[in-house]
C-alpha positions in Angstrom: -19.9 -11.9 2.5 -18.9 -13.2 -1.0 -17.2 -11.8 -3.8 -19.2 -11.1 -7.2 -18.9 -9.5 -10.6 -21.7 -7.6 -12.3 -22.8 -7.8 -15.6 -20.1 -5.4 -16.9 -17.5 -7.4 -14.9 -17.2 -4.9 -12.0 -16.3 -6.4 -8.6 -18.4 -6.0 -5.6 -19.0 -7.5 -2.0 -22.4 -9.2 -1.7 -24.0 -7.7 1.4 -27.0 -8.9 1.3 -29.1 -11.1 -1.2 -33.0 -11.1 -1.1 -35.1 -12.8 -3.9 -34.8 -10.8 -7.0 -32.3 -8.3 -5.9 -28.6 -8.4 -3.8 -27.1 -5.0 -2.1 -23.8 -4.9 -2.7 -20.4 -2.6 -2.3 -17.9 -1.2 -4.4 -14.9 -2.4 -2.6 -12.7 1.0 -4.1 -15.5 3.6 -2.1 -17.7 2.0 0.0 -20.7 2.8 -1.7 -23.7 0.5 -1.7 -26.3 0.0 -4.5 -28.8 -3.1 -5.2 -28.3 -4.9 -8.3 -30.6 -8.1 -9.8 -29.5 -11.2 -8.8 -29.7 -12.0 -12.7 -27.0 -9.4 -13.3 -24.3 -11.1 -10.5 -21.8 -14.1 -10.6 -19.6 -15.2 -7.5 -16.4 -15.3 -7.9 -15.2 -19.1 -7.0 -11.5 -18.7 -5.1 -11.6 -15.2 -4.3 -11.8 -13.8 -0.5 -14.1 -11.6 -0.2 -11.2 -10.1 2.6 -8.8 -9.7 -0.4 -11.4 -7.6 -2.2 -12.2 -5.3 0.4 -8.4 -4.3 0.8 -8.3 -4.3 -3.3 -10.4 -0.9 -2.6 -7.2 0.7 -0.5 -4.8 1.6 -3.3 -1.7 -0.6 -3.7 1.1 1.0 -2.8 -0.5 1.7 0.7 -1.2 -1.8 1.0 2.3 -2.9 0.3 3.5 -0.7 2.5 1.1 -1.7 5.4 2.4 -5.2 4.6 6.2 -4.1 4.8 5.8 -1.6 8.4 5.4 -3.2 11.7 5.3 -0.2 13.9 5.4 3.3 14.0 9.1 3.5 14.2 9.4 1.2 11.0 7.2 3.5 9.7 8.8 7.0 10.6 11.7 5.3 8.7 10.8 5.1 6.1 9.4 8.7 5.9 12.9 9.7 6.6 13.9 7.8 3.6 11.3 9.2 1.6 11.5 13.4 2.7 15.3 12.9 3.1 16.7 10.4 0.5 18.6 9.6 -1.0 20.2 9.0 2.7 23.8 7.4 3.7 22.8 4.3 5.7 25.0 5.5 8.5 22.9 8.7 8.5 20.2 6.6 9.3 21.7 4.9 11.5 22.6 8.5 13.3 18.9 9.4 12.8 17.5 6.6 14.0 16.5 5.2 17.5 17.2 1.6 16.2 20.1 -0.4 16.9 21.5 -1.5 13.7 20.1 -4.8 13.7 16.4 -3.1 13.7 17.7 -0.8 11.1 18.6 -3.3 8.9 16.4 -5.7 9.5 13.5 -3.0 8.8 15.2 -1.8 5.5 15.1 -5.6 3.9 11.3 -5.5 4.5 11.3 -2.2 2.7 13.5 -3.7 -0.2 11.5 -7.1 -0.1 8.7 -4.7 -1.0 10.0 -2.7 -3.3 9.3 0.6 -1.0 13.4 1.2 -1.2 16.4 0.3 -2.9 20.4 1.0 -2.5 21.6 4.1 -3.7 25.4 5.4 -3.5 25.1 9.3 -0.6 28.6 10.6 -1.1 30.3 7.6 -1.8 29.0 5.9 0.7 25.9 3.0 0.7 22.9 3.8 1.3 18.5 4.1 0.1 16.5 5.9 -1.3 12.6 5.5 -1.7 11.2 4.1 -4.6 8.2 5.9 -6.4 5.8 3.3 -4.9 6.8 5.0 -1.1 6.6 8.0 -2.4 3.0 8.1 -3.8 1.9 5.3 -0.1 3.2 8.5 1.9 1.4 11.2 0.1 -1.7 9.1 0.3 -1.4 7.9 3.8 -0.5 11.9 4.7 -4.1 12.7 2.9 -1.8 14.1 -0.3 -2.0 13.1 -3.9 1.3 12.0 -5.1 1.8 14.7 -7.0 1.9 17.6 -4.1 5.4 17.3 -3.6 8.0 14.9 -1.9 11.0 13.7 -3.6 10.7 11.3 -6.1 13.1 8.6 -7.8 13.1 5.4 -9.4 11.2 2.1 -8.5 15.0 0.5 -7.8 
């Protein structure tokens, strides 16, 4: 597989190439179509892994990058249906020991998924709009059905 742009300058896998024409995929839906060879250029540098996951939108791919597990990932639901949420509410809420906890919340800031917010005077996270629209997708939502919103950090 290779990476290549059409004539316009879209981005496509090369599936297959035969003599006068190449079958090739649009990375952002799957969908395969033949185009001339004439009409295609490879792209020199560019994995043609990275362009298949530049079809899964971006916040969902940084937040697959940022969760290890399911637990890291309930997490940071909880942030995002509950937040803004006292650390030590998380702490309460969740079956990590506080090492985990923390160490699970840096990847999240490191991605930009949450960031610190004062709960009541106390420290704590809140989801930025970037976990907030990865959730709604990853749940089959847009990002607009719902879920509580705030501020990329």
């Amino acid at each position: 597989m290779q990476t290549v742009h059409d004539g316009d300058g879209e981005t496509y896998l090369l599936v297959k190439r035969s003599a006068e024409s190449s079958r090739v995929r649009d990375p952002a839906t799957g969908v395969e179509r033949y185009v001339d060879n004439d009409d295609l250029r490879v792209v020199e540098g560019e994995s043609p892994l990275a362009t298949a996951a530049s079809g899964v939108p971006e916040p969902v791919r940084r937040t697959l990058g940022a969760v290890r597990d399911d637990r890291s990932l309930g997490l940071l639901a909880v942030v995002v249906d509950e937040g803004p949420i006292a650390a030590i509410d998380l702490l309460d809420a969740a079956d990590m020991c506080e090492s985990d906890l923390h160490g699970a919340l840096s990847e999240f800031r490191a991605a930009g998924l949450v960031g610190e917010a004062e709960v009541a005077g106390r420290r704590g996270y809140e989801a930025t709009s970037v976990a907030v629209e990865a959730l709604a997708l990853l749940r089959g939502e847009s990002a607009d059905d719902g879920g509580a919103e705030s501020d990329d950090g």
